[in-house]
PLY file of the C-alpha trace (Angstrom):
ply
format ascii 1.0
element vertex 209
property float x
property float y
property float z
element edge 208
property int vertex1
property int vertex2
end_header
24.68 97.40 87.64
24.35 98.29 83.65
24.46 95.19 81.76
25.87 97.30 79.04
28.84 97.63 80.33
31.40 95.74 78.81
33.23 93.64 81.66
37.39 93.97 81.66
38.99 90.86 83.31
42.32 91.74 84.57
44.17 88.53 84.37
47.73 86.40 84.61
48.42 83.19 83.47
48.45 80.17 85.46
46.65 82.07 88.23
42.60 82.10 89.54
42.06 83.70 86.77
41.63 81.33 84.48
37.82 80.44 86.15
36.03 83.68 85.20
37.85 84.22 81.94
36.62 80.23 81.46
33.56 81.45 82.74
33.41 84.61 79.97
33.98 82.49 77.02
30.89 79.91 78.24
28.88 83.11 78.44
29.88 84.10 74.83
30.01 88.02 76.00
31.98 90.69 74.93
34.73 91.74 77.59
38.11 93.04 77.55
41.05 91.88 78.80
43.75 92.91 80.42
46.88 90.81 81.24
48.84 91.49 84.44
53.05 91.03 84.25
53.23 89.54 88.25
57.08 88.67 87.36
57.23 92.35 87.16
55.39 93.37 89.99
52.50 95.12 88.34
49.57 93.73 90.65
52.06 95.36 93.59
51.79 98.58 91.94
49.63 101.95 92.26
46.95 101.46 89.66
46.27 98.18 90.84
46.41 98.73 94.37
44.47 101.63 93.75
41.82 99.10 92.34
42.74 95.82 94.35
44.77 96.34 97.88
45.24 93.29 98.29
47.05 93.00 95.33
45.23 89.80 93.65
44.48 88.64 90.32
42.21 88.36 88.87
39.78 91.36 89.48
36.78 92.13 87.27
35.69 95.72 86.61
31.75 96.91 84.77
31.83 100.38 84.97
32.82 101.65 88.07
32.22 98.58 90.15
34.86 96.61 90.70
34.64 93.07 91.84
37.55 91.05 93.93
37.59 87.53 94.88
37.76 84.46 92.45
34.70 82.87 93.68
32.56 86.13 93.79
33.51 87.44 90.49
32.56 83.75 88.96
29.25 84.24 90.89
28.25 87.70 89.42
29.45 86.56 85.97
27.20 83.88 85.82
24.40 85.36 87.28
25.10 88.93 85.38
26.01 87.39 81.80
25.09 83.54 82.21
21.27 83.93 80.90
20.64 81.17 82.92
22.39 78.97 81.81
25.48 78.66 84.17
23.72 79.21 87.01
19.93 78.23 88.24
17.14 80.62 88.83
17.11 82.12 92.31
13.95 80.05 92.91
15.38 76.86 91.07
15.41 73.69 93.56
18.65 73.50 92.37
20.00 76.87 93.56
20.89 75.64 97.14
23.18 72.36 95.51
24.65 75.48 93.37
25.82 77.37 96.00
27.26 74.31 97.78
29.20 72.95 95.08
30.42 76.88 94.34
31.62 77.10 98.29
33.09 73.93 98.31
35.31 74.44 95.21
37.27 77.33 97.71
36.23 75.81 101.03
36.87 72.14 100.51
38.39 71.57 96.85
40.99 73.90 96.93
41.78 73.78 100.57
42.70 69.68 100.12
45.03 70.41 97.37
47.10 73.20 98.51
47.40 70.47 101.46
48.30 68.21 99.23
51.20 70.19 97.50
52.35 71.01 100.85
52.33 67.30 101.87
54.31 66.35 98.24
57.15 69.31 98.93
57.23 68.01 102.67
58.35 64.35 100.96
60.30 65.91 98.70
62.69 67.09 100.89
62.24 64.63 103.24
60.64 67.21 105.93
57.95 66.14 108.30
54.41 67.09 107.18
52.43 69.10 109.52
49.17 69.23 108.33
47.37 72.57 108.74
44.31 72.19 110.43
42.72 68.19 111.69
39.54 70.37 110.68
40.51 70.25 107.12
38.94 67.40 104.22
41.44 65.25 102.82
41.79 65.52 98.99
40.58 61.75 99.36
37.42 62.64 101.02
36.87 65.76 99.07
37.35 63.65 95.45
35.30 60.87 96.87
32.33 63.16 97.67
32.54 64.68 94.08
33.15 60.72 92.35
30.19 59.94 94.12
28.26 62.60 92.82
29.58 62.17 89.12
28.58 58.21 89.08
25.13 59.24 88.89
24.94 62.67 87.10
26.77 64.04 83.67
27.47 67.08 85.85
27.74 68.20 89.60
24.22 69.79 89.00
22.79 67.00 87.69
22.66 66.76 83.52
23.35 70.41 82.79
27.08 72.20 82.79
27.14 75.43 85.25
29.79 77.26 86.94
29.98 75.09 89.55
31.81 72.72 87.34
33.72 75.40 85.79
35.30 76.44 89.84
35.49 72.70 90.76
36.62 70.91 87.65
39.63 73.76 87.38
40.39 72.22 90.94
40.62 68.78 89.66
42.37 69.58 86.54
45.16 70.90 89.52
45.06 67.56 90.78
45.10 65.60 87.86
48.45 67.70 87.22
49.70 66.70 90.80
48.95 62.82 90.32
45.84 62.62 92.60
43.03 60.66 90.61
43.92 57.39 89.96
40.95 55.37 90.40
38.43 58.52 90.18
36.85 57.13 86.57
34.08 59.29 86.83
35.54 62.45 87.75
38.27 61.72 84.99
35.41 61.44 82.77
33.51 64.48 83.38
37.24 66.05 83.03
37.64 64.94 79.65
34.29 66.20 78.78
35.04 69.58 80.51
38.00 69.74 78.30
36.35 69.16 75.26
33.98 72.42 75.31
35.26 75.35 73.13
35.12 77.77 75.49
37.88 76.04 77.20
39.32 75.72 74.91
39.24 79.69 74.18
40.52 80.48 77.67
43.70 78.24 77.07
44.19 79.92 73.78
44.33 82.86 75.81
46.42 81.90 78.97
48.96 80.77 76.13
49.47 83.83 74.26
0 1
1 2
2 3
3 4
4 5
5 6
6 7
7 8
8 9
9 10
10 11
11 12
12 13
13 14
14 15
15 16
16 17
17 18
18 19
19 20
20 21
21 22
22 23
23 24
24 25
25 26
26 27
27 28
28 29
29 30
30 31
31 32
32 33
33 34
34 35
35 36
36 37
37 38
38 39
39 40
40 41
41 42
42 43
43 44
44 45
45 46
46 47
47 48
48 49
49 50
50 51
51 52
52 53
53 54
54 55
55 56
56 57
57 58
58 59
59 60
60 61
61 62
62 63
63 64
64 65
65 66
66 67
67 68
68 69
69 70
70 71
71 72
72 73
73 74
74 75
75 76
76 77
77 78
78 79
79 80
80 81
81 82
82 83
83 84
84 85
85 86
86 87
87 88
88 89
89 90
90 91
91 92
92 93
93 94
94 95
95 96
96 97
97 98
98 99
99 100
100 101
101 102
102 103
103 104
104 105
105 106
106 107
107 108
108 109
109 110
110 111
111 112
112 113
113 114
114 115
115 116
116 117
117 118
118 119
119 120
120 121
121 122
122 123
123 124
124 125
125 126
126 127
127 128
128 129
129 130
130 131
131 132
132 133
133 134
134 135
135 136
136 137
137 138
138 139
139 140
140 141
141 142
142 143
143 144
144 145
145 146
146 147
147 148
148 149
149 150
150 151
151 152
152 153
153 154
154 155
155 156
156 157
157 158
158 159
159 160
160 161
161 162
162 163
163 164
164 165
165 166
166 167
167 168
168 169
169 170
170 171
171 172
172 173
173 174
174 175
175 176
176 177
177 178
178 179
179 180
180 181
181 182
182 183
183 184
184 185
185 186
186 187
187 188
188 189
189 190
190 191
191 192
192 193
193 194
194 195
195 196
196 197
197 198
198 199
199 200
200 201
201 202
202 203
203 204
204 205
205 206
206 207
207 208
């Protein structure tokens, strides 16, 4: 892929999107943007379809490659446009904790907390919760694991910032919102820090206006 190509970010507020454009602004490269109305349908319509099927935002197009899928356009960003410093060297020891913590932001993170909203709109109207899956982490669990992993580290990698806390601390910011970390210190912590940087700073600017 031509790294001369200036990426375009089709994105929506309050969606996925928010992780790559996040992701953009830490890189400090030039892309485009371009917002999608989903009040008015427009990720349901031809042009997008044409580009997405499935209909999803965000989407990230370089040319003509087009990449779908929160978690794999945040992985070619920060490989592609990170200069190594979102994401470590394919033969860093640290490469294999990076791709766990990257998963597990989708495959654990995520998973507990739309769990959890189900759970919260099941006692708010005084339903009975049935959870999905007795396979599934609680959020309890999942924000232990990452607590645990904060208490000794600055970041989930260790002392450097990468994407993985980017896709996971986006999570957490969710569940902050939803009541869910009283008693995490650390991971309220590295969320205050995470809010601090300028570049996310940037992306809310953006996801505002």
């Amino acid at each position: 892929m031509n790294t001369s190509v200036k990426p375009l970010l089709y994105f929506a507020a309050g969606t996925r999107s928010s992780r790559p454009c996040w992701l953009l602004e830490e890189c400090g490269v030039s892309y485009d943007l371009e917002k999608v109305a989903l009040r008015k349908g427009e990720h349901k319509r031809g042009a997008y379809l044409a580009m997405n099927p499935l209909g999803k935002v965000p989407a990230l197009k370089e040319g003509d490659n087009v990449i779908t899928e929160t978690l794999g356009i945040c992985l070619h960003i920060a490989d592609r446009h990170g200069a190594n410093r979102l994401a470590p060297e394919i033969d860093d020891p640290n490469r294999a904790a990076y791709y766990r913590w990257m998963a597990f932001s989708v495959g654990s993170l995520e998973a507990s907390l739309l769990e959890e909203v189900r759970r919260q709109g099941a006692e708010e109207t005084g339903s009975d919760f049935m959870p999905m899956s007795r396979q599934l982490s609680s959020f309890e669990s999942v924000a232990t694991l990452i607590e645990g992993t904060l208490s000794t580290s600055g970041y989930l990698l260790g002392s450097e910032f990468s994407a993985a806390d980017v896709l996971n601390g986006s999570g957490m910011f969710w569940a902050r919102g939803l009541g869910l970390l009283e008693g995490f210190e650390h991971i309220q912590r590295w969320l205050d820090k995470l809010e601090a940087r300028p570049a996310y700073n940037r992306m809310l600017e953006i996801s505002q206006g």
